[in-house]
DOFIDO-207474 format. One record per residue: x negated, y, z of N, C-alpha, C in turn. Coordinates in steps of 0.1 Angstrom, whole numbers. Atoms other than C-alpha are relative to their C-alpha. Layout:
N
[[X Y Z] [X Y Z] [X Y Z]]
...
//
This chain:
201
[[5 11 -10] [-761 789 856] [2 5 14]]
[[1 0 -14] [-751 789 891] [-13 -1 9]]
[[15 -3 -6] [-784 799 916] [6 -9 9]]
[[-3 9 -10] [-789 771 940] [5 7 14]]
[[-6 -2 -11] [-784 793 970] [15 1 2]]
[[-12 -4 0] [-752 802 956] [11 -16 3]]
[[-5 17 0] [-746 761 958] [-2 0 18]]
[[4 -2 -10] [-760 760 991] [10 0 11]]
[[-8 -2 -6] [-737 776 1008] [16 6 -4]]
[[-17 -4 9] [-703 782 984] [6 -14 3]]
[[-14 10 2] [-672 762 983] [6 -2 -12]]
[[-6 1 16] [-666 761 945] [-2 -12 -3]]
[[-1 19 7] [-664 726 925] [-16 4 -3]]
[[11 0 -1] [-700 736 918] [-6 -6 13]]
[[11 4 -12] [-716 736 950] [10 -15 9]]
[[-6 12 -6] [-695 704 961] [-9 -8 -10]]
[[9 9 4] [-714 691 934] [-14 1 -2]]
[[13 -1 -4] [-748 704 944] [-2 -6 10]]
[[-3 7 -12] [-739 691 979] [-3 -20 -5]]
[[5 12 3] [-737 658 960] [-12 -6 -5]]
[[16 1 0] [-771 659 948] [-10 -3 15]]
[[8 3 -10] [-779 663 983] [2 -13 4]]
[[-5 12 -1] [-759 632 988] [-10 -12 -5]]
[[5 6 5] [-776 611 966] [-20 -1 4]]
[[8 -1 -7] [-809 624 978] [-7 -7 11]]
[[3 10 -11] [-808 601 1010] [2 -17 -5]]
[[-1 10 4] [-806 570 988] [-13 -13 -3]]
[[15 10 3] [-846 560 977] [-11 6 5]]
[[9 -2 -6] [-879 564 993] [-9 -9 -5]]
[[7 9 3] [-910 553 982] [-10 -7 15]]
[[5 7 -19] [-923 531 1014] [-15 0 -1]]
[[18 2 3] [-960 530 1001] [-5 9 2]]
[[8 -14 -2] [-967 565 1005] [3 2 14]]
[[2 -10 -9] [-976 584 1033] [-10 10 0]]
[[-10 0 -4] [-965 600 1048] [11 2 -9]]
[[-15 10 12] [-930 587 1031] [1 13 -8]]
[[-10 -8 8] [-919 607 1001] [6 -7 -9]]
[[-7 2 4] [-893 603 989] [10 4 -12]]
[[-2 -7 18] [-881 599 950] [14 6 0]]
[[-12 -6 2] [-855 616 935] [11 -12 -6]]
[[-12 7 8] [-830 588 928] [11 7 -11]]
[[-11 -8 6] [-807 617 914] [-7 3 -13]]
[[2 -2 11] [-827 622 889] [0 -10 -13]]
[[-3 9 12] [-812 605 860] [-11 -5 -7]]
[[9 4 13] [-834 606 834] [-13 -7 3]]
[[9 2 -6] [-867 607 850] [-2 -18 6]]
[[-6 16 -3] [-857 573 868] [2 -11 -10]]
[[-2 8 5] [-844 558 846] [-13 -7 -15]]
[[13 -1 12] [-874 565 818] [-14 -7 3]]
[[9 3 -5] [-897 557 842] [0 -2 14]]
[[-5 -1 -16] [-888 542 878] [-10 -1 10]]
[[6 -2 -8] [-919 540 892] [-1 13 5]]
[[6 -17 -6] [-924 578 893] [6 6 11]]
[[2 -6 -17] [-929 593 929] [9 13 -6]]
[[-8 -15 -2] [-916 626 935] [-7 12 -4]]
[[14 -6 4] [-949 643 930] [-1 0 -17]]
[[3 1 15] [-952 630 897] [12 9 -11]]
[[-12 -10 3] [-912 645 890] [-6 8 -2]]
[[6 -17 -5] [-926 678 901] [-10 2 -9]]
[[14 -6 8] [-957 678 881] [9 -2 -15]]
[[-9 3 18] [-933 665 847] [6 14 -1]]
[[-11 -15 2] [-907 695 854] [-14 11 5]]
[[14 -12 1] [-940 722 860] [-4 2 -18]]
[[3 -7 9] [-953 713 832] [4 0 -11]]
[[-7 -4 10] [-926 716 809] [5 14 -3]]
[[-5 -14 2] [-922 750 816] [-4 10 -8]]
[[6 -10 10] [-936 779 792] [-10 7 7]]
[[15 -15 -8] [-969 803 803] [11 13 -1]]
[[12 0 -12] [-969 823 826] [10 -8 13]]
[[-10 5 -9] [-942 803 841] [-9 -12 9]]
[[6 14 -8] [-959 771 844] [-14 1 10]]
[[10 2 -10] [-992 777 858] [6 14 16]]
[[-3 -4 -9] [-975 803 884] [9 -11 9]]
[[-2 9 -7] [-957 773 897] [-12 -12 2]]
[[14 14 -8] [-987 750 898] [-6 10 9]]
[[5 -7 -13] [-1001 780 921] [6 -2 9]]
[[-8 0 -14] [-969 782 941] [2 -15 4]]
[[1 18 -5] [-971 737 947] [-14 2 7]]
[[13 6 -5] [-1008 740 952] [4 11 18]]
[[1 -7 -15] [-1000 768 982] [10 -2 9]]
[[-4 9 -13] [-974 748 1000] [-1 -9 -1]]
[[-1 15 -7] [-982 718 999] [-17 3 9]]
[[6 1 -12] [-1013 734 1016] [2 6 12]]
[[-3 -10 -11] [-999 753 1038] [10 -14 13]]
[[-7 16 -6] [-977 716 1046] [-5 -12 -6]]
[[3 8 5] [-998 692 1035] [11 -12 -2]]
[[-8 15 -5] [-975 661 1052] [15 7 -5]]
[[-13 0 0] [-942 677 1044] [10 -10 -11]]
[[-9 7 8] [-913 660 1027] [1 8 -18]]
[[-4 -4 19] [-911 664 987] [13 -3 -3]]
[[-14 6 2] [-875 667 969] [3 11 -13]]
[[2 0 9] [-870 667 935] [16 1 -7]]
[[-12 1 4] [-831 676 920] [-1 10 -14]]
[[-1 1 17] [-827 676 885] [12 13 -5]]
[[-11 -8 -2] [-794 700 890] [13 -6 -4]]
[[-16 7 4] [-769 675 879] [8 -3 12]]
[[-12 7 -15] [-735 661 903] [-3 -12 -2]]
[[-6 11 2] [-725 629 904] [4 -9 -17]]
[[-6 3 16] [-712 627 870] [-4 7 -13]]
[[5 -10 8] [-741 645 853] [3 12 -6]]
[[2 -10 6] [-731 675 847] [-6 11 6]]
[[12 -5 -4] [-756 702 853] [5 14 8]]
[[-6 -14 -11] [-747 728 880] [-6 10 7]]
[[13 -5 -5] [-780 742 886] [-10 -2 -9]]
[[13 1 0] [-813 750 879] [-6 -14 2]]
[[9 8 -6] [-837 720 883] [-10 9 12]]
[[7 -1 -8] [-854 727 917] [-11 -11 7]]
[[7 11 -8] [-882 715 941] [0 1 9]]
[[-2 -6 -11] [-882 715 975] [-13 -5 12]]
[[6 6 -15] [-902 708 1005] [2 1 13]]
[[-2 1 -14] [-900 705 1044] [14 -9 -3]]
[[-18 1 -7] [-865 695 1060] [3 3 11]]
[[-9 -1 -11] [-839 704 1081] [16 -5 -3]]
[[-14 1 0] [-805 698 1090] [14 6 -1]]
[[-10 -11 -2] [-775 715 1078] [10 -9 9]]
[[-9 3 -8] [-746 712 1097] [16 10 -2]]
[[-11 -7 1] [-708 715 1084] [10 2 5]]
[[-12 -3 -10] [-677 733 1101] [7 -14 2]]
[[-9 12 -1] [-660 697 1097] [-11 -10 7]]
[[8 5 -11] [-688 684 1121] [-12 -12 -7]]
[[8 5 6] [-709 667 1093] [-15 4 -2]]
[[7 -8 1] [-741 674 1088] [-10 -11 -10]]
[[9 6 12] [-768 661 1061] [-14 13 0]]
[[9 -6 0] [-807 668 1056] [-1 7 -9]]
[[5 -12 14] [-820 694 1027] [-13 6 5]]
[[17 -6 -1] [-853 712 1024] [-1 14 6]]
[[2 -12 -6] [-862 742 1039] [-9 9 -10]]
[[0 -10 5] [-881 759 1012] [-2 -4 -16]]
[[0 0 14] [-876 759 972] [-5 5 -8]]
[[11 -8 12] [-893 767 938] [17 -3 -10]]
[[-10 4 10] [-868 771 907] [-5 11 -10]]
[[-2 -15 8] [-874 787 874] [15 2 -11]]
[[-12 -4 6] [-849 804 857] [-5 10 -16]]
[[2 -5 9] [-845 826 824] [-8 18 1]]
[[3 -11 -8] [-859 858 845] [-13 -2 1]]
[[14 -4 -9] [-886 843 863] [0 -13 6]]
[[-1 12 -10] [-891 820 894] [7 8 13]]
[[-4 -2 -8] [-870 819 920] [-5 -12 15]]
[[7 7 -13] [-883 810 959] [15 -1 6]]
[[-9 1 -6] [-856 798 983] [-5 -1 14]]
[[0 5 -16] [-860 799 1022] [13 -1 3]]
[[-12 4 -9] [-831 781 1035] [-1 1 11]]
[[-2 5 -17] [-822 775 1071] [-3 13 8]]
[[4 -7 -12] [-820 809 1083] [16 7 2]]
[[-15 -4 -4] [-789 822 1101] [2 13 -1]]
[[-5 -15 0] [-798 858 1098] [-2 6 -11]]
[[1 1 15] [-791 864 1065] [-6 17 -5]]
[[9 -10 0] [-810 899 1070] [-9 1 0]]
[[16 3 -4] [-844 886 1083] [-4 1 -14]]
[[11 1 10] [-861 876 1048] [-1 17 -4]]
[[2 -11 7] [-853 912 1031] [-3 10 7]]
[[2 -12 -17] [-860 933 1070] [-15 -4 -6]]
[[9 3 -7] [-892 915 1072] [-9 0 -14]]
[[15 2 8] [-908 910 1035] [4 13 -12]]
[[-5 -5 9] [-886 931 1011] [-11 13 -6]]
[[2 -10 1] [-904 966 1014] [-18 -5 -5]]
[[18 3 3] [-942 947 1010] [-2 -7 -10]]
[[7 10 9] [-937 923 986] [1 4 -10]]
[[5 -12 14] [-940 943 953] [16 1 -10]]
[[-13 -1 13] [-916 940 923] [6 -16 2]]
[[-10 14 -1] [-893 911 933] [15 6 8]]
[[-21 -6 -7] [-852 910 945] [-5 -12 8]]
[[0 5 -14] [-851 897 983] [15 5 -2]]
[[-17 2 -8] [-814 886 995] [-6 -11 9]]
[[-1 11 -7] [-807 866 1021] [-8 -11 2]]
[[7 8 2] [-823 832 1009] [-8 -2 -12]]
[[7 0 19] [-841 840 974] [-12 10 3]]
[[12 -1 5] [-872 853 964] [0 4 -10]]
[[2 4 13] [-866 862 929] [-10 11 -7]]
[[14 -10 3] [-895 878 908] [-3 -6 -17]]
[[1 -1 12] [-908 880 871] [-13 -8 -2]]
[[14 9 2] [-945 865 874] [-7 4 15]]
[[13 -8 -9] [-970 866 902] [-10 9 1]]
[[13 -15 0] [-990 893 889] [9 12 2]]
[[-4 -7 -3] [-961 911 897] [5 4 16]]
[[-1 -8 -12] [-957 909 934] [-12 -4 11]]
[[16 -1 -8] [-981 906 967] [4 -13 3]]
[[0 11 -7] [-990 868 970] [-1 -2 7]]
[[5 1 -14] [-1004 871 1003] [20 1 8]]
[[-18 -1 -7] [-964 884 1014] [6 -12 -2]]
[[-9 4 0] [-950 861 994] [-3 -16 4]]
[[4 9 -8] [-972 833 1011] [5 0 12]]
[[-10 -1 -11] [-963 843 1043] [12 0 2]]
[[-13 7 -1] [-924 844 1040] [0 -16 -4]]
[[-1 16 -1] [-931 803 1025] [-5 -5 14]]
[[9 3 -14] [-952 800 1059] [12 -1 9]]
[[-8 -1 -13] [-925 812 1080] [13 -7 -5]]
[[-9 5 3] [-898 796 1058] [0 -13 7]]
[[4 14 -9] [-915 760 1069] [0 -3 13]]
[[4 1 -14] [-922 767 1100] [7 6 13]]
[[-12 -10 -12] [-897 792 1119] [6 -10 10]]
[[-5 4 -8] [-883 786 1148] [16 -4 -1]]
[[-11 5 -5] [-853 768 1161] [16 11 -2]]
[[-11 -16 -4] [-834 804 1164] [10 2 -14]]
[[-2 -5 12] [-833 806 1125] [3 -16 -8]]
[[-2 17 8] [-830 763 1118] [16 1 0]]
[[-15 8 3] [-797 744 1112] [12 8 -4]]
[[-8 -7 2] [-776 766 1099] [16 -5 -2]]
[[-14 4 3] [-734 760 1098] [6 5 -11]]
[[-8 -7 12] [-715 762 1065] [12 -9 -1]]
[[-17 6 0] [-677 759 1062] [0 -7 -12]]
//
């Protein structure tokens, strides 16, 4: 399975069709909520099984399908950003393209920013991610330009986990320091301008 960061920011027929996920992404909103979140249109199934379901409710279906100690470590990691951003934007991708086929992880995401591509395009995405995988759970802070900062700044503190670039990845929460790995989501949300919008060819 291709790692969403590797979609992110790759040029393979994959990440053209994770890109399309993000595509689809700007299509439905539920207008009733606020502040607005907005559902996953992309999410096939979900949608179609059941179209009222918010984005919230997505999120809580894919949690708690997961297995112990998977699942309740991601109901910790939802309950601690969404307090840490109460109002932020919710975003829910199932991992399929265009033409269902699955090119990813199911992720969740929250905040937004703007990417921005060498061909002068630019489309929103979330700024920081949950995903589990056959390992573990993987965190994503996107939108940072210095693809050294996360693993300079949390690598050496945050216990038994692999720090790259934009990932997070780790085995269970009893295995690294949640207070750290709070604070890199804190600063994922919230960083400055220096470290936003990143350009990808």
């Amino acid at each position: 399975m291709v790692p969403v960061v590797a979609l992110f920011l790759g040029k393979s027929a994959a990440g053209r069709g994770f890109r399309g996920q993000m595509k689809k992404s700007e299509s439905t909103y539920n207008s009733r909520a606020s502040p607005p979140v907005f559902r996953a249109a992309w999410c096939t199934l979900a949608t179609l099984e059941i179209p009222h379901m918010t984005v919230e409710d997505q999120i809580e279906r894919y949690i708690e399908s997961q297995l112990e100690p998977k699942r309740s470590d991601l109901h910790a990691l939802h309950r601690i950003i969404r307090q840490a951003a109460p109002s932020c934007r919710l975003w829910f991708l199932d991992g399929t393209d265009d033409n269902g086929k699955t090119v990813t992880n199911p992720n969740v995401g929250y905040g937004v920013q703007t990417i921005r591509y060498a061909d002068g395009k630019s489309r929103e995405f979330y700024r920081v991610g949950l995903s589990a995988n056959k390992a573990g759970i993987s965190v994503y802070i996107l939108g940072l330009n210095d693809k050294e900062y996360l693993a300079q700044k949390y690598a050496k503190a945050i216990g038994k986990a692999s720090v790259s670039g934009y990932c997070i990845k780790f085995k269970t929460l009893r295995a690294i320091s949640l207070h750290v790995l709070e604070t890199a989501i804190r600063d994922g949300l919230t960083t400055s301008s220096t470290h936003n919008s990143p350009t990808i060819a």
